[in-house]
C-alpha positions, 0 to 999 in steps of 0.5 A: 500500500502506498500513501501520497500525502499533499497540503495546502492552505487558503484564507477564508471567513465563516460563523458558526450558525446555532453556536452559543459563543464567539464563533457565532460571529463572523470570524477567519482562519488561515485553513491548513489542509492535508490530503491523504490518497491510498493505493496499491499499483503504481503507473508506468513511472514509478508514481502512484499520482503525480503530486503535481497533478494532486496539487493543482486540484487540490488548489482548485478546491481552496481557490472556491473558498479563499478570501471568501465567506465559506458561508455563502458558498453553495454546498455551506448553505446547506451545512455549517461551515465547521472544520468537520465539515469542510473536510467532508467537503475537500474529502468529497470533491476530491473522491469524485476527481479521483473516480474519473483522473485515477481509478483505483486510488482512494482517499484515506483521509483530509484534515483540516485546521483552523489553527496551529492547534486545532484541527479535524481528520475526515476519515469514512470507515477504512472497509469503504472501498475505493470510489 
């Protein structure tokens, strides 16, 4: 089994609705975010996913949320915009690329932080099969 194991980071806004504290109010983090893909054949080069290619749509994810309000982004009107759910979110958009550009590798995790100090790991049931 390998692991390739890629980071990034965008700066974005949120408030925490039904929260009864400061976090109810409009508040911002610099969001650290570490993607973890799994599997088992490597491509012709030796590569399991180039780390390029992961990196490019791994950018592309932060780049719907940098310096915005995460709370208006479609997917977060829908659920509150906590650390937990956001990885969800990453976790999600990256299985669904992942399905069409490299069958055969999943995603064993995402976690987020919202501090140096304080983060989230999304990571489904390991006997969930690769999507």
């Amino acid at each position: 089994m390998y692991e390739v194991i890629v980071q990034s980071h965008f700066s974005a806004a949120h408030l925490l609705r039904g929260y009864p504290g400061k976090c109810a109010r409009i508040h911002g983090h610099t969001w650290q975010v570490e993607v973890v893909l799994y599997g088992t054949a490597l491509d012709q080069t030796g590569m399991l996913i180039d780390f390029f290619t992961v990196k490019q749509f791994l950018g592309q994810i932060c780049d719907e949320l940098d310096h915005g309000l995460i709370n208006e982004h479609p997917y977060f009107t829908q659920y509150n915009p906590t650390a937990e759910n956001i990885a969800r979110y990453f976790y999600e958009k990256i299985a669904g690329w992942l399905v069409a550009q490299a069958p055969g590798i999943g995603v064993r995790s995402v976690q987020m932080w919202e501090s140096p100090r304080a983060s989230v790991r999304y990571a489904p049931d390991e006997r969930e099969e690769i999507r």
